[in-house]
C-alpha positions in Angstrom: 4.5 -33.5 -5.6 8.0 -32.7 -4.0 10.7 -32.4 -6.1 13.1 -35.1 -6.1 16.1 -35.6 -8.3 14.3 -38.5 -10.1 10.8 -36.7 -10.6 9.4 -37.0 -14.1 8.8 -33.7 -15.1 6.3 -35.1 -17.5 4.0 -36.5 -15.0 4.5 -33.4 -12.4 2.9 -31.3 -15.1 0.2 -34.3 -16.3 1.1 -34.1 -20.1 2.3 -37.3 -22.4 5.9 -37.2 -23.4 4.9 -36.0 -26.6 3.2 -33.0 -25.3 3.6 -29.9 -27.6 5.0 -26.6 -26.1 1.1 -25.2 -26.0 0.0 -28.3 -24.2 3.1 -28.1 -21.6 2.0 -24.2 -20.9 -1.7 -24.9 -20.8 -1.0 -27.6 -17.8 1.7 -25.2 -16.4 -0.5 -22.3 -16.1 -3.5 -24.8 -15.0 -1.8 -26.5 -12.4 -0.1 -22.6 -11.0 -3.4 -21.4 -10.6 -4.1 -24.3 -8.4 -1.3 -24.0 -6.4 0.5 -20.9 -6.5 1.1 -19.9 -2.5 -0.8 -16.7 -2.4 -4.1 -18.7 -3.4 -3.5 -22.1 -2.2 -2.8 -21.7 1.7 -1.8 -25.7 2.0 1.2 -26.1 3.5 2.8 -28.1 0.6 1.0 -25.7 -1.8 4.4 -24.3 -2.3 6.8 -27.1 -2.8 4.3 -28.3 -5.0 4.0 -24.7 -6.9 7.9 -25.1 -6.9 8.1 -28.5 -8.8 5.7 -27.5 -11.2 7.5 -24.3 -12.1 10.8 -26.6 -12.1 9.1 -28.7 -14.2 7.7 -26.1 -16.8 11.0 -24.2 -16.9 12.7 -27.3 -18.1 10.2 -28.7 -20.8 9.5 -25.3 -21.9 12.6 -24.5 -23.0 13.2 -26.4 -26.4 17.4 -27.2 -25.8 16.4 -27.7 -22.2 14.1 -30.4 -22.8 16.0 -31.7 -25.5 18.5 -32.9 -22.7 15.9 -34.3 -20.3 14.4 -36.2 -23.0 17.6 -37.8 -23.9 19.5 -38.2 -20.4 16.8 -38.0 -18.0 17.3 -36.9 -14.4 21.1 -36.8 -15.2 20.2 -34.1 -18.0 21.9 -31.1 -15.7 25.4 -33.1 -15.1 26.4 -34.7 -18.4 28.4 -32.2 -19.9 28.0 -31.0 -23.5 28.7 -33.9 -26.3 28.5 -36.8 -24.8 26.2 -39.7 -27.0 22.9 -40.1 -25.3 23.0 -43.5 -26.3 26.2 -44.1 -24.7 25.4 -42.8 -21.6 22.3 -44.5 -21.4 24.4 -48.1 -21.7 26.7 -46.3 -19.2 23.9 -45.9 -17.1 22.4 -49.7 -17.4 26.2 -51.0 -16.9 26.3 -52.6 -20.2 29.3 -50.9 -21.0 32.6 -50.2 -18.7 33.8 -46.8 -20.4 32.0 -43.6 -22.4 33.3 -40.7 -23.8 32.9 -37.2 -24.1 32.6 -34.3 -26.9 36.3 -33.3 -26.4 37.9 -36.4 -26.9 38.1 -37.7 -23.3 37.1 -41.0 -21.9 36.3 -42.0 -18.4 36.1 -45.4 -16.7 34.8 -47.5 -14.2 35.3 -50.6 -12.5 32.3 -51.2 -9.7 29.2 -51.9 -11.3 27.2 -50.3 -8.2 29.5 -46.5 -9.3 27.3 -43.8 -8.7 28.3 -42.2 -12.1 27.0 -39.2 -10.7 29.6 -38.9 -8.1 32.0 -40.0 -10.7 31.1 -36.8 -12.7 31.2 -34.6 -9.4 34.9 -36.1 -9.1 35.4 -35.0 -12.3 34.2 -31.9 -13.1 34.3 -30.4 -9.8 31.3 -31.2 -8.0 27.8 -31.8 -8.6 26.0 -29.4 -10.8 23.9 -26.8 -9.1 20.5 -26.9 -10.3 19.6 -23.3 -12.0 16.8 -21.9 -10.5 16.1 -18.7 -12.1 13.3 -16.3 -11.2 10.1 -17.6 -10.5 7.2 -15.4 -12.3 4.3 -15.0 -10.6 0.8 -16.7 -10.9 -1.8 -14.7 -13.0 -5.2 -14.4 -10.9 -8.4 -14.1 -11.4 -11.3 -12.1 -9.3 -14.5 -10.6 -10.1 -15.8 -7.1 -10.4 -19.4 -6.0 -10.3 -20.5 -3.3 -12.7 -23.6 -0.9 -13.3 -24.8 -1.2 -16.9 -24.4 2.8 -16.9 -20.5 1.8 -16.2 -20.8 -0.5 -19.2 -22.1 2.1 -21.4 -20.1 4.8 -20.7 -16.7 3.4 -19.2 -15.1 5.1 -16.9 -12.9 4.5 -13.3 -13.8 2.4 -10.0 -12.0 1.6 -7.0 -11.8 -1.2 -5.9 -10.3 -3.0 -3.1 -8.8 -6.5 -2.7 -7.6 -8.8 -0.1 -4.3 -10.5 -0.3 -1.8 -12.3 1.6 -0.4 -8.6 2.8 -3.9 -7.0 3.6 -6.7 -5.1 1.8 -4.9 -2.8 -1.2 -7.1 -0.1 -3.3 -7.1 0.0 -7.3 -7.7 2.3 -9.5 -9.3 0.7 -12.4 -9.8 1.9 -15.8 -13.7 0.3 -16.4 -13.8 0.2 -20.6 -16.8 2.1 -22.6 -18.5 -1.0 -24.0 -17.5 -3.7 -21.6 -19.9 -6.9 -21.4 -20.4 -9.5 -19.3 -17.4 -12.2 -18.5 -15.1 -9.9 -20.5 -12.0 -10.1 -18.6 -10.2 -6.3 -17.5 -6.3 -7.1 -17.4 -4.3 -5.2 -14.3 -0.9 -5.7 -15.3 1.2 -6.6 -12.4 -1.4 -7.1 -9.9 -1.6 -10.3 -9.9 0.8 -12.8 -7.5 3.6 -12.2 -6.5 7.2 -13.7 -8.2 10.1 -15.5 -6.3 13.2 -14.7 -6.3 13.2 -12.0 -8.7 10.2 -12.9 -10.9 7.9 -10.2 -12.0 4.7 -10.5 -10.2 1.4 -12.0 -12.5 -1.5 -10.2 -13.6 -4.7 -9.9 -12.0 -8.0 -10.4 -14.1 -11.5 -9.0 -13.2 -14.1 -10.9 -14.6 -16.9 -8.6 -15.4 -20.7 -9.4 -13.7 -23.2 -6.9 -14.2 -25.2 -5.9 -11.5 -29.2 -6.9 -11.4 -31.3 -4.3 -12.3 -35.5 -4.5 -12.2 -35.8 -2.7 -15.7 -33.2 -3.9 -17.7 -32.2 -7.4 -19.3 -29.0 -7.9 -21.0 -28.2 -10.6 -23.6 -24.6 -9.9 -25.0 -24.9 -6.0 -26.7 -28.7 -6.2 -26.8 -30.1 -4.6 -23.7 -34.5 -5.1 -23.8 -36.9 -3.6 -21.3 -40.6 -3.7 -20.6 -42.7 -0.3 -21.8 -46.0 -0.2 -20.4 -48.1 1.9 -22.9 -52.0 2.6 -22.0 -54.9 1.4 -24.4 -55.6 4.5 -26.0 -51.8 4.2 -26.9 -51.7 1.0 -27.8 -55.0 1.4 -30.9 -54.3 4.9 -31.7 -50.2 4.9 -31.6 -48.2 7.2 -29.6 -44.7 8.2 -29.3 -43.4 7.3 -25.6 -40.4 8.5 -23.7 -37.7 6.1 -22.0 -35.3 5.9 -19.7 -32.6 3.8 -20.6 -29.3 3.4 -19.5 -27.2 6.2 -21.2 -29.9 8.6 -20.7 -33.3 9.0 -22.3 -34.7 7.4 -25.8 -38.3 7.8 -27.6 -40.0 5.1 -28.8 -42.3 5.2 -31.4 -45.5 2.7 -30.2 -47.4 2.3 -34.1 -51.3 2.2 -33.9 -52.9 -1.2 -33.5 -49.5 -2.8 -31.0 -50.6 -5.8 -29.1 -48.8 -6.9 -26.2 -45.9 -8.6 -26.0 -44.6 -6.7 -29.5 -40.9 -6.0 -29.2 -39.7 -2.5 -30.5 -36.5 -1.8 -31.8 -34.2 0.6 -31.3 -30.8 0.1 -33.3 -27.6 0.9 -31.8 -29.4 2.2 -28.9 -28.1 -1.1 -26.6 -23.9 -1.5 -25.2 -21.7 0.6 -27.3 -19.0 -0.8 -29.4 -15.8 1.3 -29.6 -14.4 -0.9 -31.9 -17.6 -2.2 -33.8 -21.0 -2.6 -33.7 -23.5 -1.5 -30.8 -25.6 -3.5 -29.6 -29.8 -3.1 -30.0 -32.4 -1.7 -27.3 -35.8 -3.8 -27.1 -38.4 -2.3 -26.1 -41.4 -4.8 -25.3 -45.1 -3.4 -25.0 -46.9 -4.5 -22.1 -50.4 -2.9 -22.3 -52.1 -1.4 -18.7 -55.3 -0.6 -17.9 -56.3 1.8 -15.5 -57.3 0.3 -12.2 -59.6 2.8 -10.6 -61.0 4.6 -13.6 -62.9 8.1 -12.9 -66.6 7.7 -13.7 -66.1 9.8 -16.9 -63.6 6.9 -18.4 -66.0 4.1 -17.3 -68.6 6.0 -19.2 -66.5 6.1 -22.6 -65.4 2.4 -22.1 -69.0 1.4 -21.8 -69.8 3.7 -25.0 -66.9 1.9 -26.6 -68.2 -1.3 -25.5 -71.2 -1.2 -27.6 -70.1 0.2 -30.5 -67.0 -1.5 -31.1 -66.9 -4.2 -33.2 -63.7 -5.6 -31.9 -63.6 -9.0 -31.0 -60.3 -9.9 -29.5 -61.1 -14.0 -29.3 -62.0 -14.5 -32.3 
């Protein structure tokens, strides 16, 4: 994808002719991720990031394009009021002369003229193409969070590789994040050419596994194993849960399996709406009961009426 004075700028970017500015910066900013240098180590990587940024800085800009779209690769040298429609018949041959916005009129004789170098003759040379500051490529990397971070926010180091070594950042970790939210680090991200400002970095938030907790958006559910006595007669039962310590109220007669819960009790909401804590019952019996307990089971046994299968 190297540039060349004839590259279609359309095709370096992959977008139809009739492209609108979103679609042009969607592909641009698809196609830099891909390629920007300081993630793509190929050895054209660069050229390639180069012709794309070429390419997005002409058809991004609305005057800019304007002028490709209506004299093509020439769009840099044709000075200001010439006819596109003249200077395309220029350019087929089908006419001998063309004229320009002041007035003027050039001609030629030899139908092989590089009207190019009849315009550098002119007007002192060949234009320079303007290559302005090249921004750098936003990025994208992951970061691994506690749901206790999630719920209370807070800072975390953290520390990246790059092209220059291993750097440390200080990272402001949001009350309320959730997972795949995205935490911006302005400037952090790759670096610019000549000039540009450097991109951002993104951390794509994962949340660490945990054995007790299971997380589904805001709504954070966990397994409270409650006793059989519990379970029939009702008890209130103390939980751990992330941001500290909850009670849950288990009513008399829960099965197993029942989920309890506990509103707002799941990932804050700064701006909204916390999410829900579920607590689900999972009823345990005692696996090496005294002699005393095996004596009031068997008493319970044959005076309960209770019969769970029918």
């Amino acid at each position: 994808m190297a540039t060349t004075h004839d590259t279609d700028f359309y095709a370096t970017l992959g977008v139809g002719r009739d492209a609108s500015p979103e679609e042009i910066q969607r592909a641009y900013r698809k196609l830099a991720r891909s390629y920007h240098p300081d993630i793509n180590k190929d050895p054209g990587a660069e050229d390639t990031f180069k012709s794309i940024t070429e390419a997005y800085d002409v058809l991004s800009d609305p005057e800019t394009r304007k002028r490709y779209d209506a004299f093509g690769a020439d769009f840099r040298s044709v000075p200001e009021g010439v006819d596109p429609d003249t200077w395309a018949r220029a350019r087929a041959g089908g006419e001998r002369t063309g004229g320009f916005g002041d007035g003027s009129t050039f001609t030629w004789s030899d139908d092989d003229i590089d009207i190019e170098d009849l315009l550098g003759g002119m007007f002192g040379g060949r234009a320079r193409r303007a290559r302005g500051p090249v921004p750098g490529a936003d990025q994208e990397a992951e970061i691994e969070l506690t749901l206790q971070e999630a719920y209370r926010g807070g800072r975390r180091s953290l520390t990246l590789s790059g092209p220059d070594g291993p750097k440390t950042l200080e990272v402001n970790i949001p009350q309320g994040v959730t997972e795949g939210k995205r935490i911006r680090l302005a400037g952090q991200g790759g670096r610019g050419f000549d000039g540009g400002e450097p991109g951002d970095l993104y951390l794509i938030v994962r949340f660490a596994p945990h054995p007790r907790y299971r997380v589904d958006g805001r709504d954070v559910s966990l397994t409270v194993p409650v006793a059989p006595w519990e379970a029939v007669l009702g008890a209130t039962v103390a939980l751990e849960i992330p941001d500290g310590e909850a009670k849950v109220k288990i009513p008399p007669g829960t099965a197993g399996g029942k989920r309890l819960r506990l509103r707002g009790r799941g990932i804050p909401d700064p701006r909204g709406t916390a999410g829900d804590l579920y607590a689900e019952v999972r009823v345990v019996v005692p696996t090496d009961p005294t002699e005393a307990e095996r004596d009031l089971y068997r008493e319970l046994s044959t005076t309960s009426t209770f019969e769970p299968r029918r």
